[in-house]
Every structure is written in C-alpha cells, then in structure tokens.
N, C-alpha and C positions, 0 to 999 in steps of 0.2 A: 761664250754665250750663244746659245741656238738663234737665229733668226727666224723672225716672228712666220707663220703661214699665211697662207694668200687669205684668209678670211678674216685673221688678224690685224693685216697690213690694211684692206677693205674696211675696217671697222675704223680704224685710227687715222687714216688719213682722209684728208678735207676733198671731200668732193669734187675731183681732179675732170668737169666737164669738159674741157679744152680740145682737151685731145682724144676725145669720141668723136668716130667717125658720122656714127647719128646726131650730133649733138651739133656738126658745125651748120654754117649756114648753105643752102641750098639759092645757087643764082637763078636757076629756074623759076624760083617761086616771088623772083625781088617784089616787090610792090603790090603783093596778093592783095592787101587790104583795098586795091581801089582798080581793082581787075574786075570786068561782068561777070555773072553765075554761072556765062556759057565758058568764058576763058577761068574761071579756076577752075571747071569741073576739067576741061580741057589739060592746064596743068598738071591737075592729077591723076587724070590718064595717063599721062604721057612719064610719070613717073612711075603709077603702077606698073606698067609695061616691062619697066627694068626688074622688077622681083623676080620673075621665072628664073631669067641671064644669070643672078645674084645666086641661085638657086641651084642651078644647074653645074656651077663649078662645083658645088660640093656634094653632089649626088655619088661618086665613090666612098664618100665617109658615111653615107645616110644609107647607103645600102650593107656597109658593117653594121650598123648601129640595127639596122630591119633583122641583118642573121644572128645581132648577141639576142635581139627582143626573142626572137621567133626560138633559140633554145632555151634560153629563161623562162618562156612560160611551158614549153614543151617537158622544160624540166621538174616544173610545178613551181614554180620562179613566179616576181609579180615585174609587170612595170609600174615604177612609179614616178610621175612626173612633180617638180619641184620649181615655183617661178612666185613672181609676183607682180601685180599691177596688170597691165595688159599682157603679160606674158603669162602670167598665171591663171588667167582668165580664157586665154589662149590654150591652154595647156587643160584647165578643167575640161573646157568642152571636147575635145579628142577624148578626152578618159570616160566621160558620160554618154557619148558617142556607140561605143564600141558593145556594149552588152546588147541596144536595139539592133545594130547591125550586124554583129558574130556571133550574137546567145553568148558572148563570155560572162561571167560571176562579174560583180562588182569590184572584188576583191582584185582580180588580175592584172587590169588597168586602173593604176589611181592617181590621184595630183594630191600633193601639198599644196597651200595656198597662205602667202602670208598674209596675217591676221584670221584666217581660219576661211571656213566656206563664208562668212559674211561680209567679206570682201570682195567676193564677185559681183554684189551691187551696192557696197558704197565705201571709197576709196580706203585704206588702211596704210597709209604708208612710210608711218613711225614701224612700223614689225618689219618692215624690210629691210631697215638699217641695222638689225639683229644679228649677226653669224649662230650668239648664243640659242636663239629664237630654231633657227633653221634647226640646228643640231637637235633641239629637242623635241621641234616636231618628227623629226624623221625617224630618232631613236624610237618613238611612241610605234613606231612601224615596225620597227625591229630587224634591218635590212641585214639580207644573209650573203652567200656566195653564189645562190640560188636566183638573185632578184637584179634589175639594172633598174640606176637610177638615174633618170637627167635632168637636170637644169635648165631651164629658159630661163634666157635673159639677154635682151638688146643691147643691154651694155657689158654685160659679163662680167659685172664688178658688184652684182647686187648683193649684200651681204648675207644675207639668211637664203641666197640660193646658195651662196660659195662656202657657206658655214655645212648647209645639210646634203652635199654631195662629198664634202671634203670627211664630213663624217661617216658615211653612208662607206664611199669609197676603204677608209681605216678597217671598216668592217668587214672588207672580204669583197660587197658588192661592186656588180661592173658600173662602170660611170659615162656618163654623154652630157657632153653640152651643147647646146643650141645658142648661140650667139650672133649677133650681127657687127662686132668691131673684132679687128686682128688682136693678138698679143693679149688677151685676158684673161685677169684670174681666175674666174671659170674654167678656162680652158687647162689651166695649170694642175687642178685637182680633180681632173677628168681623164677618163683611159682616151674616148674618142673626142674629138672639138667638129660638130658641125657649122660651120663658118657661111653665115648669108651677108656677104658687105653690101647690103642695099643701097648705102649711100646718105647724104644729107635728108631730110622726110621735107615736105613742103612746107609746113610750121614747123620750124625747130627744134629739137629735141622729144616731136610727138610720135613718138615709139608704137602708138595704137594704128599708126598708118601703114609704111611698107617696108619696117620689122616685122610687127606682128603677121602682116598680110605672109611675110615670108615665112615666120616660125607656124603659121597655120597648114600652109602646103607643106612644111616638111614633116611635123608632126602628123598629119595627113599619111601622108607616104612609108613612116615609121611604123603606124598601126593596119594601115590596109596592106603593107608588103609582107607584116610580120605575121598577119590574118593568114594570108593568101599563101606564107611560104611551110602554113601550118595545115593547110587544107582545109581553111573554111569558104574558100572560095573556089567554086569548081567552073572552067574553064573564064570566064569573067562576069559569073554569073552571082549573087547573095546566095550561095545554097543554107547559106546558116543563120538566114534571119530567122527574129524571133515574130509569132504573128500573137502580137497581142492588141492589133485592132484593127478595124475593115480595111487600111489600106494596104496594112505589111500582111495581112490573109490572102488579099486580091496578088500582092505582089509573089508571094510564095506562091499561091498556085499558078499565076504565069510561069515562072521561074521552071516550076515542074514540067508544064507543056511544053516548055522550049527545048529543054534539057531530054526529055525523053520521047517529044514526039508524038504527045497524046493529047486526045481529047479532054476539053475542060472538067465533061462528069469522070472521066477514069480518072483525072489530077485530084479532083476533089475525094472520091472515093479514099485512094492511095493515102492522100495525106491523113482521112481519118482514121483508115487502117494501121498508119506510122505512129499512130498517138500524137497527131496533130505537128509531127517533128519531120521537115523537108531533107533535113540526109539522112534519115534510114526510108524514105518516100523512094529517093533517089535513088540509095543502096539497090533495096528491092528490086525496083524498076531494069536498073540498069546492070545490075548481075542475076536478075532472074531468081529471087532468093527471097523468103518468106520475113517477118519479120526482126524475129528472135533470129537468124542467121546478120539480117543484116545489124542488129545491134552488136550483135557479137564481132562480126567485120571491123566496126567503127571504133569498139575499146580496145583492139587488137591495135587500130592503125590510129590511137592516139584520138579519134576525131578527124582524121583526115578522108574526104571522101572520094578522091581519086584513089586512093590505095585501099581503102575498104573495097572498092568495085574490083580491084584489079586484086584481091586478097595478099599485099606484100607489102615491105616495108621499104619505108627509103629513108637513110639517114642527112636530116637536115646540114 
C-alpha cells in the first residue's frame, strides 16, 4: 500500500497547531491586553524588526527562485502564485503589482486565491482545507514545464496550497514555497522551500503580522529581481513603467531626464516620438537610433533594455 502524499496526509489529519512555530506563544507580547498604546505599538516594533534577520537567512534560495522566475517568463513561462488567507492576499498584490510597474500582460504574473478573488475581502476559509480545491483551481490554469508555481503559506500545511503545487509540480512545472515554519508539507512537494522563521507573532497564531510582513518582502524581491534580471529595470531606475496616469507620465518622463541627461521638453518630445513607450525613448536616446531601429533592438533583446542599447544578447 502507497503512503498517502503530503496533501493527503494535510487533509486527514486534525489540525496539528502545537507544533507551529507561528502558532506558539510569544513571551514578548505576555500581558498585551493591559499594556498602553504606546507599549503595544512598541512591542510590535520591536518584533517587526526580527523580519528582515528571518529574511535574510534565506535570501540564497530566493535568489534561485528570482533566476527559475526570470527564465520562466523569458521562456514565455507564467508566474503563478498559489496561497490563502493572508498569504493569498499577500501573494494577490505582488501579481497585481507588476503590470503598473514592468508593462508585464496580466497573464505572466498571477495568484490563485482560495475561495476565488472574493476572498481578498471577505474571509473564505472552508476552501482552504481543500487539496481537491487547490488541484482544480490550478489545473483550470494549465501549468506547463514552461511556468513556476509557488505557494504561500505561514504554516506550510495549508491544504489547497499543498494540493495545487503538489499538482502543478506532477505536471512538469517548477515549484517554490514560501513558508514561515521548518519541516513542512509544502516544502515536501516543492523543488525550492523559501523558509522565513519569524518566530511566535504578538497575538498568537496571527499570520497577518510578521509572516506575512515577511512573505511580502520576499515576494517583493522575487518579482522586482526577476523584473530587473530580465531587463526591465535599467540601472535602478522603472524604465518600463506603464504611464497611464499623471503620476506614472510625470514619473516616466523624470526617469528619461535622468537616464539620458536631457531636458524636460526633449524627455517629453522623445517619449511622444516612442509611442508614448520609455524603453524604445531610452533605446533611441541612448544608442543614437531612430525608432523602428530601437524597436527592433528591444524584440532582438527579449525587452531587455541594457542589451538593446548595447545591440547583444546575454544569456540569463
């Protein structure tokens, strides 16, 4: 007889809180109910502060996980992100994130969310004791060899995160989790385990505090590393936002002044000469090349706009 998989075992067995590292009690926070507003606020400074640390031991694995993202999509590959509760919620806004900040499609950055997008504002969380659930939202996606999928989840045991990575994975696609407790199922049915041990949270078992605070920096880091190591960021500057309204215009056209050294009306000009698009502005500007040159630079180099200037390729 086979033994059962981790999303199996997840589903069947009773709610083993004990032994989550988030879930025990934090001494820090004893007697919060009858602390001033100045000392809880204090408190939880003083625990926020441990996230980065939390954070930081696992930045070797988060920088794998930035180089699978960054050929995934360079491949035509999607990310898609997989969570729920505040992890999911977490994980939505990185994916919604990214198309005002990189011009990427909707399509290339995406989250599952259990109970669906209407869970982002108001709580769902009978669907997250799911595996079945996870598996069939993610199949509706249709994950290939082409696509990495990951998981958020603070406790790494949720079950329709473990069901639709553990399915996703069967399929060919790359896997990552995002977890905040050692030794979990998540991490079992995962190629990478990004591990943040944040530690006890100052209310108990409230994963919305500094899990999530942590799974937000790393997801963070995931999509702006895997942006930046695809070339839509040129020296650390947005060269690929999108301007669709007065402030990301104002921002693009600084961006160009800075970048190339010119005056505000030649930025403005440039940009409307670009079709309103700041890397072929840039292109132009900065190899001295018209515009149909610089477009054709940029589908040569993937989008990338250091190597369209510099006309060569470089393999991620």
């Amino acid at each position: 007889m086979s033994s059962p998989s981790p999303a199996e075992k997840t589903n069947a067995a009773p709610a083993d809180l004990q032994g989550l590292v988030t879930e025990k009690l934090n001494e820090a926070s004893a007697g919060l109910d009858m602390k001033s507003a100045i000392d809880i606020a204090r408190i939880i400074n003083a625990e926020d502060a441990k996230v980065a640390a939390a954070v930081k031991k696992a930045l070797p694995e988060i920088a794998m996980v930035i180089d699978t993202v960054a050929r995934s999509l360079r491949d035509g590959g999607r990310l898609i992100y997989v969570g729920a509760g505040s992890s999911g919620r977490i994980a939505a806004l990185d994916a919604s994130e990214c198309p005002p900040t990189f011009s990427t499609v909707p399509q290339q950055v995406q989250y599952l969310m259990a109970g669906g997008p209407k869970a982002l504002a108001s709580a769902s969380d009978v669907n997250e004791d799911s595996p079945e659930l996870g598996q069939r939202d993610v199949a509706k996606r249709r994950p290939t060899r082409k696509d990495i999928v990951i998981g958020v989840s603070a406790s790494g045991r949720t079950p329709y995160v473990v069901g639709a990575v553990e399915y996703a994975r069967a399929r060919g696609a790359k896997t990552a989790a995002v977890v905040c407790n050692p030794n979990s199922d998540l991490s079992q049915v995962a190629d990478i385990t990004i591990l943040a041990e944040v530690g006890p949270e100052v209310i108990s078992g409230s994963t919305r505090m500094k899990a999530s605070s942590a799974q937000k920096m790393i997801l963070n880091m995931i999509t702006t590393g895997a942006m930046t190591r695809l070339g839509y960021v040129y020296d650390n500057l947005m060269v690929n936002v999108h301007m669709k309204n007065a402030k990301l215009v104002e921002r693009g056209i600084r961006v160009l002044m800075r970048l190339c050294e010119i005056d505000r009306d030649t930025a403005i000009r440039t940009i409307k000469s670009a079709g309103k698009s700041i890397p072929i502005a840039v292109v132009m500007l900065k190899a001295n090349v018209d515009k149909m040159e610089a477009v054709r630079r940029l589908q040569k180099s993937d989008g990338n706009v250091r190597l369209a200037i510099e006309d060569s390729r470089l393999e991620l």
